[in-house]
N, C-alpha and C positions, 0 to 999 in steps of 0.2 A: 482438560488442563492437568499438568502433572500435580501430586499434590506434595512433593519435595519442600523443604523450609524453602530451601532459596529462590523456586519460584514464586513463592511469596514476597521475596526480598529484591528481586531483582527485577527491573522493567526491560532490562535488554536481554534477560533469558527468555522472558516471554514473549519479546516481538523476535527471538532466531526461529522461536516456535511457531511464531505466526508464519512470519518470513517462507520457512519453508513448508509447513502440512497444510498451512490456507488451502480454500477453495481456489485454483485460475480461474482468472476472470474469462479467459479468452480461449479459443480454440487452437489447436498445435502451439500448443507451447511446450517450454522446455519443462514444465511440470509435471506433463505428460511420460516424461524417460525418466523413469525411475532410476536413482544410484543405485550401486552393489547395497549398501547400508543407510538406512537413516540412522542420525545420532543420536547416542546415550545421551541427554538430556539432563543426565542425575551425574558425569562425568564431566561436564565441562563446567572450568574454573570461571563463574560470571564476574569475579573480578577481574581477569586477564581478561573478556571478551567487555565491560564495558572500558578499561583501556582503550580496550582497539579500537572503539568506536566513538572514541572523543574528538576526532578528525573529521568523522561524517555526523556528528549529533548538532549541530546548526538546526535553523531551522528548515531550511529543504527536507522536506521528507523526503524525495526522491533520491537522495546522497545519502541518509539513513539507512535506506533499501538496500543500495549498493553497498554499501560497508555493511549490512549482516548478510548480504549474499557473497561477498569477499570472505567473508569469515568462513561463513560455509566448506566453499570450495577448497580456501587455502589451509586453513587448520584442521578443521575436519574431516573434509574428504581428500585433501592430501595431493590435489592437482596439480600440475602443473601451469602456474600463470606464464600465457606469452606476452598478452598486453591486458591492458585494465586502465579504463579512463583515458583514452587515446585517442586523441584528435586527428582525422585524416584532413589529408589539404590534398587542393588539387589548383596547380598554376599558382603556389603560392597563396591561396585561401581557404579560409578553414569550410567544409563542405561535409561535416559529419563528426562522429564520433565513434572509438567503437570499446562499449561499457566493457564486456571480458570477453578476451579469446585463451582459450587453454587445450590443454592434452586430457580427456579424461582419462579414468582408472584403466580403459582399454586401451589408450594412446590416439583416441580417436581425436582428431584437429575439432574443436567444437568453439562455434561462436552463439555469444545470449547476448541480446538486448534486453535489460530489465526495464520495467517500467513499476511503478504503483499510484494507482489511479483510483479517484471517487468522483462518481455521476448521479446527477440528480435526477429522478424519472417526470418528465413533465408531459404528459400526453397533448396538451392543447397545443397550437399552431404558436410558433414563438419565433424571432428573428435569425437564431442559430441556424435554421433549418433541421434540429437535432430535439431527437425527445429525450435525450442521454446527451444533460450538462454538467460539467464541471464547475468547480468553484471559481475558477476563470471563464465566465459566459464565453469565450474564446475558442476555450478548449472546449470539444466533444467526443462522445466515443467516436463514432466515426473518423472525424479527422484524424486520431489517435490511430486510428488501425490503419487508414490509407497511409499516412506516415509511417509506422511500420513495416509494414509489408511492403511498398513501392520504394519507399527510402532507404532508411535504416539497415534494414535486414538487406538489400540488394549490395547494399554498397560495400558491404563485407567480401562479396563475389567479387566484387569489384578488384576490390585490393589484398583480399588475401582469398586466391580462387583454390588455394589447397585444401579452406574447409570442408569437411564431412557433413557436418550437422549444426544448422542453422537454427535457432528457436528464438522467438522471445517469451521470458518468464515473467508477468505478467500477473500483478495480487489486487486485490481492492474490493472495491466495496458499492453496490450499487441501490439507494435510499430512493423508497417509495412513501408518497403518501396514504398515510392508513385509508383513506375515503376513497382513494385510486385504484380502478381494476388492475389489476396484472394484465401485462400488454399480451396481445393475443400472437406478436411476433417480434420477434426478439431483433435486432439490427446483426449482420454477419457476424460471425466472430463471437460471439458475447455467450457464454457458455451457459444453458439453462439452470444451471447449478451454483450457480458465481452466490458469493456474502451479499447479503440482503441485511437494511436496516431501514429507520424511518426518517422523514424530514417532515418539519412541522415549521409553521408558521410562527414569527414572536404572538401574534395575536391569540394563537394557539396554545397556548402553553401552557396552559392548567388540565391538557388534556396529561402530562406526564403524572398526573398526579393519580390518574385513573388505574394504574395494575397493580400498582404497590401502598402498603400501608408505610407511611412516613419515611417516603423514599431520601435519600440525598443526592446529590448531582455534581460533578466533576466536569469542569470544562475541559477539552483538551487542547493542548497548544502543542502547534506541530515541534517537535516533528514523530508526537505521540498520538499519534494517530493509527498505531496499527493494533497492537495486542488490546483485548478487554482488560477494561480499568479493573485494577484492584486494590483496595486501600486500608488502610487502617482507619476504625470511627475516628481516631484523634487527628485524621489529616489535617491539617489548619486548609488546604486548597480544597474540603468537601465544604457543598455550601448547600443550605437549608432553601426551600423553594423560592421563601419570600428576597432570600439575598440574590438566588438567580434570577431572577424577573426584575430587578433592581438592573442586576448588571447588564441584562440585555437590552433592556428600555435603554440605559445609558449607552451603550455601545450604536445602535442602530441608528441613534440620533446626529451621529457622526458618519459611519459606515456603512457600507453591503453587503462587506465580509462575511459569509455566513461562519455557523461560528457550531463548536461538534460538541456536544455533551453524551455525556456517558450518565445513566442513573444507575443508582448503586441501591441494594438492599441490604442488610445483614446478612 
């Protein structure tokens, strides 16, 4: 991470930095084609870029994504937007979407599907038919990629057959449990490289206490879910272990929602 003041100061300079040097989660993606440039990090104005991103800062993380990948493209690398956030119909209904088509720095006609995704590794036989779940038991990677690659990304061809170059970019995050082998095959697509973290159990939970002396812990509410937390001690939103086991005992007794913390050290 850079160590500029202002990346200290700013959460959305640090998720453009997640946004674009992240690990891909996936195979062929548009992460793979490097631009002419990455950017000066220490040159961009994070007050004009959290501006920009007051329109996608809701809680969808996935409109997040796209608004720092808009940012990207459009301020920074200086591209040419043809569409962004555009709905295709066919016979009068809606039948896709298609997130940015642009010119890049070479004029070459380029379509991205973004996506950013988090899976939970569960090796045992589960109703999904998926060992790679999402925080919507619905969603899985798999589904996710058949989705893409049959859907999504075709239907670009479909409707605008002038593209060059087709990708989706594709960031996230894929949480094992500590007691869990590492799977001996990975499902298509799923880059052996991808961001790695842990998921634990509420019952679990005194296990966080185990790497650090006198940890604290930050919950994360989307749609801050991408950059690593970083905080000042005096954060009123850091909480001491006995308040997080507090708050999750109470949340669980209501919900399923799993729920992301971040621990913090000095």
């Amino acid at each position: 991470m850079h160590e500029d003041p202002q990346f200290r100061q700013s959460r959305a300079l640090r998720d453009l930095q997640w946004a674009i040097e992240s690990p891909t989660l996936i195979t062929d993606s548009a992460a793979d084609i490097q631009p002419p440039r990455l950017p000066d990090f220490d040159q961009i104005d994070f007050r004009e870029l959290e501006s920009f991103l007051v329109p996608y800062s809701r809680f969808r993380i996935g409109e997040y994504f796209e608004g720092l990948i808009l940012y990207w493209l459009e301020r920074i690398r200086g591209v040419k937007i043809i569409a962004q956030h555009q709905q295709v119909f066919e016979n009068g209904q809606t039948v896709g979407e298609i997130d940015f088509l642009f010119e890049d720095e070479s004029g070459v006609l380029t379509y991205w599907e973004t996506a950013v995704k988090f899976y939970l590794y569960f090796p045992a036989a589960n109703r999904t038919g998926s060992h790679f779940v999402g925080p919507n038991v619905k969603d899985t990677f798999e589904k996710k990629i058949h989705r893409l690659f049959k859907h999504q990304l075709p239907l670009s061809q479909q409707h605008y057959p002038d593209v060059i170059q087709r990708r989706a970019m594709v960031k996230g995050c894929i949480f094992y449990h500590p007691d869990d082998e590492q799977p001996g095959e990975l499902p298509a697509r799923l880059v052996p490289g991808h961001a790695q973290a842990s998921w634990l159990r509420c019952s679990e939970l005194s296990r966080l206490l185990a790497p650090a002396q006198n940890p604290l812990f930050l919950i994360r509410e989307k749609p801050d879910w991408l950059s690593p937390a970083l905080c000042s001690p005096a954060d009123p939103d850091l909480l001491c272990y006995d308040k997080l086991q507090h708050h999750l005992e109470n949340h669980f007794q209501t919900s399923p929602r799993p729920i992301l913390i971040s621990v913090l050290t000095e």
